[in-house]
C-alpha positions as CSV (number, residue, x, y, z in Angstrom):
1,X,215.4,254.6,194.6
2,X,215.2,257.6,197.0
3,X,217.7,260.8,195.7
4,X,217.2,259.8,191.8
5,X,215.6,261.7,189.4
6,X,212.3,260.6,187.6
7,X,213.5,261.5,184.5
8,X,217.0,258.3,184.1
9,X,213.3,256.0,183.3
10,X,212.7,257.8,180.1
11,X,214.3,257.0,176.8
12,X,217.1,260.0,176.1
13,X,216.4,260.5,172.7
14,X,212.8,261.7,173.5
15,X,212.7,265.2,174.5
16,X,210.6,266.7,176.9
17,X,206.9,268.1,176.2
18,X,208.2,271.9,175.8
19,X,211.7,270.9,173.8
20,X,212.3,271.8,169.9
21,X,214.6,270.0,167.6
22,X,216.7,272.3,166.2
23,X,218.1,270.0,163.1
24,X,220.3,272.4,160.5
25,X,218.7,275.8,161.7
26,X,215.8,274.6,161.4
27,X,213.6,274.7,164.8
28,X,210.9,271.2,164.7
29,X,208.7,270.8,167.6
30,X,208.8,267.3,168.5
31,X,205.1,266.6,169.8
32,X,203.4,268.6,166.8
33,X,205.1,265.7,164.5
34,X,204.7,263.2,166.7
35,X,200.5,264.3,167.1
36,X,200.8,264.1,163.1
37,X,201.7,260.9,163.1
38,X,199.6,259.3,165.7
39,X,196.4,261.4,163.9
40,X,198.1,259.5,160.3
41,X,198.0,256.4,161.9
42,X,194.8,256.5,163.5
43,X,192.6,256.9,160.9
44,X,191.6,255.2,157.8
45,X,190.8,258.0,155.8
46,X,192.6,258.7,153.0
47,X,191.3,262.1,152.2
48,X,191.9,262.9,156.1
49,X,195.6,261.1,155.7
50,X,196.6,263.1,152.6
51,X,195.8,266.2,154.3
52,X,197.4,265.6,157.7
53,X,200.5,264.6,155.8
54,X,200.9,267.8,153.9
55,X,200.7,269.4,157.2
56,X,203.5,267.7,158.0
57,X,205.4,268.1,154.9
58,X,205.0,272.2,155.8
59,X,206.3,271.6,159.4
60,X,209.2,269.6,158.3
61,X,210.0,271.6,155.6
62,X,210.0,275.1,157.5
């Protein structure tokens, strides 16, 4: 193992902490919609849920 690069372990289509997705001119940072997600899926409030998602409706939108 000695000479590779940590980085052959992680999955390629998971960019790193500081990368943004730039999908049709539009610039998407990764781990704000992936924070989005993991706070939608961790709770059972809907209130909370429906808010968090419009959040993430503005980011994906932008």
């Amino acid at each position: 193992m000695k000479g590779f690069p940590i980085a052959h372990i992680f999955h390629p289509s998971i960019p790193p902490m500081h990368a943004v997705v730039n999908n049709h001119n539009r610039n998407i940072d990764y781990w704000t919609v992936k924070r989005k997600f993991a706070e939608i899926v961790s709770t059972n409030d809907v209130n909370k849920i429906y808010s968090i998602s419009n959040e993430l409706r503005r980011v994906l939108s932008a």
